[in-house]
LOBAFI-368547 format. One record per residue: x, y, z of N, C-alpha, C in turn. Coordinates in steps of 0.1 Angstrom, whole numbers, padded with zeros to 4 digits, always signed. Layout:
XYZXYZXYZ/...
//
This chain:
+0008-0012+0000+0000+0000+0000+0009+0013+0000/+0006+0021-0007+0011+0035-0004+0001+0048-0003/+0011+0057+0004-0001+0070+0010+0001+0079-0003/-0012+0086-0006-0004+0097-0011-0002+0111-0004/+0008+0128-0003+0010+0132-0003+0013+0143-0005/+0001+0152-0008+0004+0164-0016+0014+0172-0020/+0022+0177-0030+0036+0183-0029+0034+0189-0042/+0040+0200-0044+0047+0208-0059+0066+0208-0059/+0063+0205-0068+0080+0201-0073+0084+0216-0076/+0093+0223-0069+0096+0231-0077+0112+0237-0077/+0118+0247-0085+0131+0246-0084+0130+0260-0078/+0141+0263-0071+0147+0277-0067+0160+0279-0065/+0161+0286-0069+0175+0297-0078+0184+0283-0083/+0191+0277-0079+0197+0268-0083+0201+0256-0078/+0186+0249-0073+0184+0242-0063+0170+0234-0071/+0165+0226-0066+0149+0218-0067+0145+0209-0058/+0136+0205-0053+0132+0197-0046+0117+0196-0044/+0106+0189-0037+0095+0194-0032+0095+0199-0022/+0078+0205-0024+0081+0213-0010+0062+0206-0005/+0065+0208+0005+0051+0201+0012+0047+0214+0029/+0035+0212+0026+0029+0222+0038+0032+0211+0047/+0035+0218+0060+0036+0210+0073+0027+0201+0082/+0013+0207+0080+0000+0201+0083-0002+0186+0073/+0005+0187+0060+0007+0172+0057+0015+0164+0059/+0025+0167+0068+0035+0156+0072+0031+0154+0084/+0039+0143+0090+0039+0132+0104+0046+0147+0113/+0038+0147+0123+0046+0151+0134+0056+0149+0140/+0052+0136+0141+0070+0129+0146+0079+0132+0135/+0090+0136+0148+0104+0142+0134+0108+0130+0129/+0108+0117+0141+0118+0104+0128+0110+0101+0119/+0093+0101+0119+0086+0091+0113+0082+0103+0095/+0082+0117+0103+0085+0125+0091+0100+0123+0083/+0107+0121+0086+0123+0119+0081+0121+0106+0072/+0111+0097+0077+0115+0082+0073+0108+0088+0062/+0095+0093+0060+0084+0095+0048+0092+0104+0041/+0102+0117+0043+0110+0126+0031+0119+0113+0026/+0127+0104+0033+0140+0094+0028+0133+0089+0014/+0122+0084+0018+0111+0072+0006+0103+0085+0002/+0102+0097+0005+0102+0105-0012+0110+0110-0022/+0124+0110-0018+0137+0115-0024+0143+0100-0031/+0140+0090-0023+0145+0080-0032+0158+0075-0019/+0161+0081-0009+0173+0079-0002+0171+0071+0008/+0183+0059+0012+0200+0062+0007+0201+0052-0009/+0203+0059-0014+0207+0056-0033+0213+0064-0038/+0223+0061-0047+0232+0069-0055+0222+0077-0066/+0213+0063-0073+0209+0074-0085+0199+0075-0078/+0191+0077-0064+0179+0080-0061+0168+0076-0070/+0168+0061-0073+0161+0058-0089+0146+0055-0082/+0141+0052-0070+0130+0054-0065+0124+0061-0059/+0128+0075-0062+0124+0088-0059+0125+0099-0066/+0121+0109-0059+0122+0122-0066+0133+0128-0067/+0148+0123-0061+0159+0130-0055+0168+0130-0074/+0174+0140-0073+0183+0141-0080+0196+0134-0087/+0200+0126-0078+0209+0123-0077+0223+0129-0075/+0221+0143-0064+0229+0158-0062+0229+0160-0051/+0235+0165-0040+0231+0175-0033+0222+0183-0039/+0223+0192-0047+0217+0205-0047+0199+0202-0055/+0199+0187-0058+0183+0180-0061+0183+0172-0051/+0185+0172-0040+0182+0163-0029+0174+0171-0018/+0169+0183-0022+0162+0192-0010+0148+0193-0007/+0143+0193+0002+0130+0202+0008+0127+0207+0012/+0114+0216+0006+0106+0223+0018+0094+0222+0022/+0098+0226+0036+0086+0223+0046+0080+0241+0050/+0069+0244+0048+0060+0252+0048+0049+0259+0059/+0047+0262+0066+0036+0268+0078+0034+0284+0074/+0022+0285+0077+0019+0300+0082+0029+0304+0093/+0028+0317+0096+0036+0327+0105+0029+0323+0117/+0040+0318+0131+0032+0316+0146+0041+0332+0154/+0048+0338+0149+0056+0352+0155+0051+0361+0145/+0044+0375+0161+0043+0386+0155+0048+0388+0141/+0047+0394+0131+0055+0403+0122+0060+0392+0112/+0059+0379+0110+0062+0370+0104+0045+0363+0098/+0045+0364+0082+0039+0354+0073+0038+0342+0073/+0052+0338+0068+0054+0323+0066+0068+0313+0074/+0065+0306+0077+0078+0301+0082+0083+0284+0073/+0095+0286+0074+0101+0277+0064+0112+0270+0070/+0111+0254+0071+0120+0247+0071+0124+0243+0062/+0140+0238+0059+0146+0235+0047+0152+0221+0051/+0155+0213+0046+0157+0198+0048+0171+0193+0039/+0177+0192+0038+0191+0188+0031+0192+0169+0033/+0186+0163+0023+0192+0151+0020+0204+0145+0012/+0211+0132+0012+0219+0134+0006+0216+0118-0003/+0216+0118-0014+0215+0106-0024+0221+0091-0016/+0233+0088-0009+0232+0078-0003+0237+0081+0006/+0232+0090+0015+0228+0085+0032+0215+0084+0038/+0211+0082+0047+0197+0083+0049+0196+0095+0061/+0202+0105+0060+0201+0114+0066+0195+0124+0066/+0186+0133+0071+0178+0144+0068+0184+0159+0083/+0185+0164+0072+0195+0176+0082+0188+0190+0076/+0184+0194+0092+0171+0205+0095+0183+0218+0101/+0194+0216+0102+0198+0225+0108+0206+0235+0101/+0209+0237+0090+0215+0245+0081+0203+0257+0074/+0203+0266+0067+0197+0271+0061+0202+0268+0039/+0191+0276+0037+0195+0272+0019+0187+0281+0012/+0194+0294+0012+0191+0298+0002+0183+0302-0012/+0191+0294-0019+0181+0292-0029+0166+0284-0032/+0165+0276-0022+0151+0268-0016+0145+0280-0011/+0150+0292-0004+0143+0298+0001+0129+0308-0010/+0137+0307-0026+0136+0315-0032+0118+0313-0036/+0117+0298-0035+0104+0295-0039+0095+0296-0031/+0100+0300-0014+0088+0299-0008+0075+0308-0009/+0077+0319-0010+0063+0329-0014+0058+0320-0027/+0064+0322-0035+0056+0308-0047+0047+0302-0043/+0054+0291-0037+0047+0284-0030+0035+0284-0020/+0035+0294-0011+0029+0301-0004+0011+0306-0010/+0016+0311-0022+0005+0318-0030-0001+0304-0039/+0008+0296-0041-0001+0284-0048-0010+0279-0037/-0006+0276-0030-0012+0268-0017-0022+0277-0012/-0018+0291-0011-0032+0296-0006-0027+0301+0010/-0015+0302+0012-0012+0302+0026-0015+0320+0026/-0008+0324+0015-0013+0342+0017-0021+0346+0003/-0019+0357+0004-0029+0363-0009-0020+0370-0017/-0022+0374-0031-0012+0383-0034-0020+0400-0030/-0012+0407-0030-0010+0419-0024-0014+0428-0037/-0011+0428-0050-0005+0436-0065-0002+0432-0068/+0001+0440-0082+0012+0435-0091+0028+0431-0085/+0030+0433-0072+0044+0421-0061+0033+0421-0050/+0043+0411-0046+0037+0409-0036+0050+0405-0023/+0047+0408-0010+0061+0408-0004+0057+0402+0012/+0066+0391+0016+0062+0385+0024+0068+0383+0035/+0075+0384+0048+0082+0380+0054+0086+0369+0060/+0093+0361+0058+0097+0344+0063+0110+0345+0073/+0102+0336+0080+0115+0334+0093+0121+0314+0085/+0131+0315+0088+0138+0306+0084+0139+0296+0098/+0130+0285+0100+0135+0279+0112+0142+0271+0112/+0153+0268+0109+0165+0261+0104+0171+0271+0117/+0172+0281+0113+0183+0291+0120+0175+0305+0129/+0168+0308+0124+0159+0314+0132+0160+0329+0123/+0165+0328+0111+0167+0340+0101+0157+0349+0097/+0155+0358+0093+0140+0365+0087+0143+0368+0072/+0139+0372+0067+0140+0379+0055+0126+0385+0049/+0130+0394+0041+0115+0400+0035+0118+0393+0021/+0107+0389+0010+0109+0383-0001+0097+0388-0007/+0099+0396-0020+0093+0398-0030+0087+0390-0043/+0077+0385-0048+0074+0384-0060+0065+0391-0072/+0064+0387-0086+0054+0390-0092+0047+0388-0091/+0032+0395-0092+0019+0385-0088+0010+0395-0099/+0009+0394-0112+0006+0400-0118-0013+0395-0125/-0020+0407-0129-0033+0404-0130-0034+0397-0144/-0038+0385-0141-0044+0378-0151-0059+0376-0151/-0065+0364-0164-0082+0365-0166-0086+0355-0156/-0074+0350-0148-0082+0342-0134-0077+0350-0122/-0070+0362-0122-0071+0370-0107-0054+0372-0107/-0055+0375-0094-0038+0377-0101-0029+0359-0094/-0020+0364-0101-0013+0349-0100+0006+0349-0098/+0015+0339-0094+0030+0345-0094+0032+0344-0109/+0039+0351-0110+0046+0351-0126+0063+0343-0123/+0061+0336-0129+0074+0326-0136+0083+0331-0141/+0076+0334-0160+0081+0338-0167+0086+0353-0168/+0101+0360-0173+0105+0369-0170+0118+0370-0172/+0125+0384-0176+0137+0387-0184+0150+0385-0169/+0150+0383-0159+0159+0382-0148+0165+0365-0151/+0179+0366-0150+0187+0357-0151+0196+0351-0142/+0198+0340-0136+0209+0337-0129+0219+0327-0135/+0230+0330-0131+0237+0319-0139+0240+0304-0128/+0232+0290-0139+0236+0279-0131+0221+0275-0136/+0210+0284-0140+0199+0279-0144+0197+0287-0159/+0193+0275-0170+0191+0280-0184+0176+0291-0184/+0182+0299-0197+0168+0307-0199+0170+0318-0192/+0157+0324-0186+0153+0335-0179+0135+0338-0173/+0138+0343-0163+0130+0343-0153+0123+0355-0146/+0111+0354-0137+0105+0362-0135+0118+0363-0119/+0120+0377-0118+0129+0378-0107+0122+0377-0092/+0128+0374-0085+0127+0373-0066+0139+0375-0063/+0128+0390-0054+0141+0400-0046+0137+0394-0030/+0152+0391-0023+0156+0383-0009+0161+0398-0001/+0157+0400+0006+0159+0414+0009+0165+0402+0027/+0173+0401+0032+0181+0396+0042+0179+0404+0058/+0172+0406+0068+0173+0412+0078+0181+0410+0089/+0185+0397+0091+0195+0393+0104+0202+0382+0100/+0218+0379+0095+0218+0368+0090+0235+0361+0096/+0240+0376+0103+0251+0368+0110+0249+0362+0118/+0257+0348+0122+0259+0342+0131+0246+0336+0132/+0244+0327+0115+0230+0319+0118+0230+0306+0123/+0241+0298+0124+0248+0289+0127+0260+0286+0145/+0264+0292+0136+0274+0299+0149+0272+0310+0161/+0281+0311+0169+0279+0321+0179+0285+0334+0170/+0277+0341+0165+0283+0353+0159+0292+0349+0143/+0290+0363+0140+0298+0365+0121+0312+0358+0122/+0322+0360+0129+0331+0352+0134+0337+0344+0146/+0332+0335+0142+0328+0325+0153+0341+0318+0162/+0353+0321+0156+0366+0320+0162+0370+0330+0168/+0362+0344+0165+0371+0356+0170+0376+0363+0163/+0379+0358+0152+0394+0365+0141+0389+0363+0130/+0396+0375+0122+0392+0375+0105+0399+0364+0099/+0411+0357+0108+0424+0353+0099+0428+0345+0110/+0428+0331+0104+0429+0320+0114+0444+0311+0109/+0455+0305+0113+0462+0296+0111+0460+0283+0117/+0456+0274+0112+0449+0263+0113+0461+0255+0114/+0463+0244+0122+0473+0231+0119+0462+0221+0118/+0465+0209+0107+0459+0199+0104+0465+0190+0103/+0460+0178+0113+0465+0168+0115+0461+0157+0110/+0472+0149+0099+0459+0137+0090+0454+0122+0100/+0444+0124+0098+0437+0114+0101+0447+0097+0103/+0440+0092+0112+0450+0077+0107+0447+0067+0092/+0463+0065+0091+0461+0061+0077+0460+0064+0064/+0456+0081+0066+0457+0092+0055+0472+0090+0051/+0472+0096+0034+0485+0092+0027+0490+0112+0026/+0488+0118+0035+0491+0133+0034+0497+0135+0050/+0504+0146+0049+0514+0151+0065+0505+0163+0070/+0511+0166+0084+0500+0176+0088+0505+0187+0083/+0500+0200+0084+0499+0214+0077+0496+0225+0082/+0501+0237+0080+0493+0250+0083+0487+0257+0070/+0478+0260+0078+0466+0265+0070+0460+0277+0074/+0462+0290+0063+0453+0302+0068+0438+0304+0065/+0429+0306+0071+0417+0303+0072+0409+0316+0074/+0398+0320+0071+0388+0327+0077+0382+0318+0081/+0375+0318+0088+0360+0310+0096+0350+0322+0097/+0339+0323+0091+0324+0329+0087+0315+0329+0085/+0304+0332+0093+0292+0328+0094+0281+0341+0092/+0276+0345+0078+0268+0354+0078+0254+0349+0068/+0252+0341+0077+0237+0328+0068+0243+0318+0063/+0254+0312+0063+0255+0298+0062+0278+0298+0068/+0278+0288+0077+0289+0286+0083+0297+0280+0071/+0313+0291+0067+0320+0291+0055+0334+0290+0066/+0344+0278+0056+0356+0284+0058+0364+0286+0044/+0372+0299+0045+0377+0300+0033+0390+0299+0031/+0396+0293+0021+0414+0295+0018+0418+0295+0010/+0429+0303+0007+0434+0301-0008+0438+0288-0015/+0432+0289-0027+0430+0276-0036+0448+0269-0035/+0454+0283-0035+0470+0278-0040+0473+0271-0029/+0468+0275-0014+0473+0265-0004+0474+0253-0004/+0463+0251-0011+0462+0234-0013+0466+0228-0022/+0472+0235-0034+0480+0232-0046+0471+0233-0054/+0458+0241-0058+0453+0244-0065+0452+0254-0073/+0447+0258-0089+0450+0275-0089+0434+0281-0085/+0425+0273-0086+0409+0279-0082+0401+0279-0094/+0412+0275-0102+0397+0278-0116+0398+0261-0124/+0398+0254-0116+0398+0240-0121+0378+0238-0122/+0374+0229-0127+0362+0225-0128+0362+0217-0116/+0343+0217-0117+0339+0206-0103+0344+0191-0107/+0343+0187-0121+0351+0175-0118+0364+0172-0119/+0372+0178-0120+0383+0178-0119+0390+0175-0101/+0378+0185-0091+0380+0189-0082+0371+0175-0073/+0365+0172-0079+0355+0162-0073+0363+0144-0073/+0375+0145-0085+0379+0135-0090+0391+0132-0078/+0397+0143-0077+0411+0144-0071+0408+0142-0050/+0411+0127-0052+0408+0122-0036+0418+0128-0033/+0426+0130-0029+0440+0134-0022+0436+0149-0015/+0428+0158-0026+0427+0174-0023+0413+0170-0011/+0407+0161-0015+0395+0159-0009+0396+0155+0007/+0405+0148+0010+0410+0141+0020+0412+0152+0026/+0421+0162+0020+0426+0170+0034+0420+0182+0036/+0409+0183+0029+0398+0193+0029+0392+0197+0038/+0386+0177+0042+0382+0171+0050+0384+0172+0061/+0400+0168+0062+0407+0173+0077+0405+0185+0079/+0409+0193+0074+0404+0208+0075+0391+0213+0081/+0383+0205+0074+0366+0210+0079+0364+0203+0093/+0367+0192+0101+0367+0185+0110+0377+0196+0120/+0391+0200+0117+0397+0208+0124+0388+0217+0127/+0384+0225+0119+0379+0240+0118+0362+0238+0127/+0354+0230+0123+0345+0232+0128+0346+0230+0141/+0360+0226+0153+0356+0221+0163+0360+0240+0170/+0369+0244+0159+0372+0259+0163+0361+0270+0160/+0353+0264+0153+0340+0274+0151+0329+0269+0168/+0332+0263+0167+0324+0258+0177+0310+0250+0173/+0316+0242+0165+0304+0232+0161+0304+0222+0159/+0315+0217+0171+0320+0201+0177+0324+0198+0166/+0319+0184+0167+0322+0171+0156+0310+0173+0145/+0321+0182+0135+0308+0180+0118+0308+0174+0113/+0313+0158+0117+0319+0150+0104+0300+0140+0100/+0291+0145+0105+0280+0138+0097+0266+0154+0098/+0273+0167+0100+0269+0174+0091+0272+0178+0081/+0261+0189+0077+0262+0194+0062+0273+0206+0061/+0278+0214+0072+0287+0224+0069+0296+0221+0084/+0306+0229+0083+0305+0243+0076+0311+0236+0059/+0305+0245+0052+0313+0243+0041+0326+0252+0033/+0333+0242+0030+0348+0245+0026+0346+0253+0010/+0356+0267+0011+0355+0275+0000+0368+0278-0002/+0374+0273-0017+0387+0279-0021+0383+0294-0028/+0392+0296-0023+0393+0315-0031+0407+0315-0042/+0403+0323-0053+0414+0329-0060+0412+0344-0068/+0426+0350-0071+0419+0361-0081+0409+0359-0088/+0402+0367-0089+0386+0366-0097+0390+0368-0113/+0386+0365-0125+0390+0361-0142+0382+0366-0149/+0369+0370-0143+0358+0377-0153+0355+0388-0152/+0363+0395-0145+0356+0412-0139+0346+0409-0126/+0349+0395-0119+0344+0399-0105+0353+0405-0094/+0345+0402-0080+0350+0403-0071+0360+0391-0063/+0359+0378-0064+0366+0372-0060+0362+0355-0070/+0367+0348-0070+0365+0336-0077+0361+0323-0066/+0353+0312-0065+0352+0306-0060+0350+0291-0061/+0359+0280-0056+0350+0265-0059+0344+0260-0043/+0333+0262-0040+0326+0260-0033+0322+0240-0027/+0328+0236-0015+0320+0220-0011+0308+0217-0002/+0300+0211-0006+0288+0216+0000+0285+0197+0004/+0289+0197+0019+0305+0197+0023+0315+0186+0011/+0312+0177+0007+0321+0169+0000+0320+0167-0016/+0310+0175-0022+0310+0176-0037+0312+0189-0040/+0317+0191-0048+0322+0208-0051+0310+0210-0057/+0303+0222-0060+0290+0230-0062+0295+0232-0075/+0286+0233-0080+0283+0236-0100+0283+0250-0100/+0276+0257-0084+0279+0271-0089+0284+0275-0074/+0271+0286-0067+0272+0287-0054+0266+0287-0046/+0260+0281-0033+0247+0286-0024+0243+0299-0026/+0228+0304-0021+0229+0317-0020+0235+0322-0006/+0235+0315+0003+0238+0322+0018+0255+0318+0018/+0256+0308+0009+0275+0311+0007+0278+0323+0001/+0274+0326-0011+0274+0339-0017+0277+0350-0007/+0265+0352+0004+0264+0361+0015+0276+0367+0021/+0278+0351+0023+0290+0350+0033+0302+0352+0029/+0304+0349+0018+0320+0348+0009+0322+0364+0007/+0308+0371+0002+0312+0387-0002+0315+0394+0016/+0305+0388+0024+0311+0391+0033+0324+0396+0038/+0328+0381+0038+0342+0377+0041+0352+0385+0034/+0348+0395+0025+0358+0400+0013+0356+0413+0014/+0351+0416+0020+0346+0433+0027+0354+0432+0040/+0357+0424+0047+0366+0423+0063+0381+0427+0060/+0383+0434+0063+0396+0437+0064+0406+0428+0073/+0419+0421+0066+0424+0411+0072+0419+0398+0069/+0407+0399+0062+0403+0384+0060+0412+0373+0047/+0416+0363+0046+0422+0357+0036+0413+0360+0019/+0404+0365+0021+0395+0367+0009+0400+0381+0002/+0398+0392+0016+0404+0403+0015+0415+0408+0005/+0428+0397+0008+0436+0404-0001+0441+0397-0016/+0431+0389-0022+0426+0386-0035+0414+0389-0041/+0405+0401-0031+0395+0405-0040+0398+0417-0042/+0388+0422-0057+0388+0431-0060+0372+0441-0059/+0370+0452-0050+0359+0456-0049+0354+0465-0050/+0343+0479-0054+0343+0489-0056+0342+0495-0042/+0345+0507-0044+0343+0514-0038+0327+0520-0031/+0325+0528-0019+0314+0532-0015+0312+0521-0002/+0301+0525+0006+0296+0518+0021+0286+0510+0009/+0277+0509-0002+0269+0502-0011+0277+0496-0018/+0280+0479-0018+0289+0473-0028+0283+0461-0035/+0289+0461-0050+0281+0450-0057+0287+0440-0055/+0288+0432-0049+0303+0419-0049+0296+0408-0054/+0303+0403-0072+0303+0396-0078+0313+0388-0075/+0300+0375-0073+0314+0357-0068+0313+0351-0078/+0327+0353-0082+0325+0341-0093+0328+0328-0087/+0317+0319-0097+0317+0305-0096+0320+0294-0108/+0324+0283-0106+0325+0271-0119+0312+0278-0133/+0299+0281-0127+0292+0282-0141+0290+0300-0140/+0294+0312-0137+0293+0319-0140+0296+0330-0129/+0285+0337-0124+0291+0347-0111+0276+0348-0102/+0276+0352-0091+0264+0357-0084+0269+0368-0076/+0263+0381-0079+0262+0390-0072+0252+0395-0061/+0259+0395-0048+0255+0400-0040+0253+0415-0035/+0243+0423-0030+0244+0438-0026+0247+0437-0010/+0258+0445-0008+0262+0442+0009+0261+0458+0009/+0254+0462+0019+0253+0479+0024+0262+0474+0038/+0274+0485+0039+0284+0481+0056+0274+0491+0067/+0279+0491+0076+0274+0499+0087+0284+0515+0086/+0277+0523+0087+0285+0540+0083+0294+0537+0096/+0290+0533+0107+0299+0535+0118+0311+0526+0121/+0308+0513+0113+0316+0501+0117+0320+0497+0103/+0329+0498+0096+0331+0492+0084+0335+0477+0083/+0337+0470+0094+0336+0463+0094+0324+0450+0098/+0314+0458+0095+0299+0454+0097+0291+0455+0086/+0287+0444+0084+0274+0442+0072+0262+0445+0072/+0261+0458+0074+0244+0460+0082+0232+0455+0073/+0233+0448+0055+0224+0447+0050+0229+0440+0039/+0220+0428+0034+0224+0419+0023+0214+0420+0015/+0212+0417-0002+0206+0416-0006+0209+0408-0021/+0198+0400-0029+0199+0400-0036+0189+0394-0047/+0191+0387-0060+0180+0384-0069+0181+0370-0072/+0173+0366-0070+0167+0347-0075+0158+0346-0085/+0159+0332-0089+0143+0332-0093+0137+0317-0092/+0125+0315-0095+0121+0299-0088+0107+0299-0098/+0106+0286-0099+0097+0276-0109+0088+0267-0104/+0074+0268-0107+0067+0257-0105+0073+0244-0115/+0076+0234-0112+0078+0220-0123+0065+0214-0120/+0064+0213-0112+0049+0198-0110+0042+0203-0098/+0032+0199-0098+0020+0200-0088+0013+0184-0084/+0015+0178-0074+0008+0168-0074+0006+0153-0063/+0009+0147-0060+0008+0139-0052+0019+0131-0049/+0032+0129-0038+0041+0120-0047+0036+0107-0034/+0036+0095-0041+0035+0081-0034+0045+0078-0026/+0042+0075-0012+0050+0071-0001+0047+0056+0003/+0053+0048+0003+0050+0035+0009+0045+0036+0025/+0032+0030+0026+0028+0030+0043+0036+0025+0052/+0042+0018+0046+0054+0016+0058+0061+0026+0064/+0068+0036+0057+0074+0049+0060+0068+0057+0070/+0055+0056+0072+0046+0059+0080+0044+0056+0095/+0048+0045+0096+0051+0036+0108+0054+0039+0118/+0054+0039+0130+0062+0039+0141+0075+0031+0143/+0070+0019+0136+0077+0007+0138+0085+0010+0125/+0101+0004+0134+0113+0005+0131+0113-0008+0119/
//
């Protein structure tokens, strides 16, 4: 027997997954985890009996509620699966999943559109984030509706799109105790290899940064890389991987986020001169597959990190001038630009992030869960 499910498949910014209102899932967190595992298809490489991608970045969900805090609309959990583990990880945030949730929101009926935009405020309960998010919601001959279609582009998804503006209200230290969670813009890390590893230990200069998603960054050359290698190239090479690894196990116990070795971050970011007229260049691991492009809350974080004075990012980027900066990251498939406004009093403060997405209905519909997943029983 199987249950069905209600869900819309949909993508955002450079991400997909379903997303399901919360009133249709299991209350219980394990017995809801077992029913997302046997929707995604996981633990399987090709996720061949599920919806899952066979990706990280197609291994995601969202979970959906109305607003239970003053001043907040909608609230959003985000879910990070991974093709073969059977793990479901609520504690990160994601960005570009975030991009669909007003979409989503207006399909379902959870709010109304407002006009021709419409603008909604979501707390992120993953991390406890806010954001204000804009859409189209333009009048059609059935009332008004989101608009899709539209000349805004991101790179990492083909075509072009109706844009979503992420307007960011609180996002340091979504993870961590604070934007820098070590204390210092500029960390020297010693790494010690694991037993068995075929590599010696090392020093390592580091930023550790947390401004909506927990980032450590280093130069690509430290690791013997130049930074503009491809994700497979970078995905192929066990040796760079291995000590990456050690790296992120080191670092996370210095961010203060114990033992990460069976979460999703922090995630590891090589930096180099930037090649296209950005601001800094990036291959992003999200934690152990290098990214096609880049999270949106890594984005956040990396232009962050590159406005800090003294940070390892700092003195390989290039940036304009003004307290208003456009900081373009480049990535493997193109660039994303972030707007970072600093604090007039503290230049070393990000008082405001911002920037543009866009997100697609794909399907609307029911996906089949086996009753068993339902179960109590183990």
């Amino acid at each position: 027997m199987q249950k069905p499910l209600p869900a819309l498949f949909m993508r955002g910014g450079t991400s997909r997954g379903p997303f399901f209102l919360e009133s249709d899932l299991p209350s219980d967190t394990a017995v809801r985890d077992r029913v997302l595992l046997a929707v995604m298809g996981s633990p399987d490489r090709r996720q061949i009996d599920g919806l899952g991608g066979a990706h990280p970045l197609t291994s995601k969900v969202g979970i959906v509620r109305p607003g239970t805090t003053p001043g907040v609309d909608l609230e959003f959990l985000f879910a990070q699966l991974q093709p073969e583990r059977d793990t479901v990880d609520t504690t990160a945030n994601c960005g570009n999943m975030l991009a669909a949730v007003v979409p989503f929101a207006l399909e379902r009926g959870l709010i109304q559109a407002q006009g021709d935009t419409t603008t909604a405020r979501v707390l992120t309960r993953n991390t406890g984030m806010q954001c204000d998010i804009t859409v189209l919601t333009p009048m059609t001959p059935e009332g008004r509706q989101v608009a899709y279609e539209g000349d805004a582009r991101i790179d990492g998804v083909p075509g072009t799109s109706a844009p979503i503006t992420i307007n960011f209200l609180d996002t340091a230290g979504s993870v961590c105790d604070g934007l820098l969670p070590t204390g210092r813009v500029r960390d020297t890390v010693r790494v010690e290899p694991p037993s068995g590893a075929d590599f010696a230990a090392f020093d390592i200069e580091v930023t550790c940064i947390d401004n909506g998603m927990p980032l450590v960054l280093f130069r690509a050359g430290d690791v013997g890389c130049s930074g503009h290698e491809t994700p497979a190239e970078l995905n192929a090479d066990q040796a760079l991987k291995a000590r990456i690894e050690a790296l992120r196990l080191r670092t996370g116990e210095l961010m203060g986020l114990g033992d990460v070795s069976a979460r999703n971050y922090p995630k590891m970011t090589l930096v180099s001169a930037p090649r296209q007229g950005g601001a800094i260049d990036t291959r992003s691991f999200i934690p152990h597959v290098c990214h096609e492009a880049i999270g949106v809350l890594a984005a956040v974080t990396v232009g962050t990190a590159c406005v800090l004075e003294g940070s390892v990012p700092h003195d390989l980027a290039r940036l304009p001038a003004g307290a208003r900066k456009a900081v373009s990251i480049e990535h493997p498939s193109g660039e994303f630009t972030v707007e970072l406004e600093l604090d007039p009093q503290d230049a070393q403060k990000v008082a405001r992030a911002a920037l543009l997405r866009t997100a697609r209905l794909i399907m609307r519909g029911e996906a089949m869960v086996p009753a068993s997943a339902w179960s109590q029983a183990n």
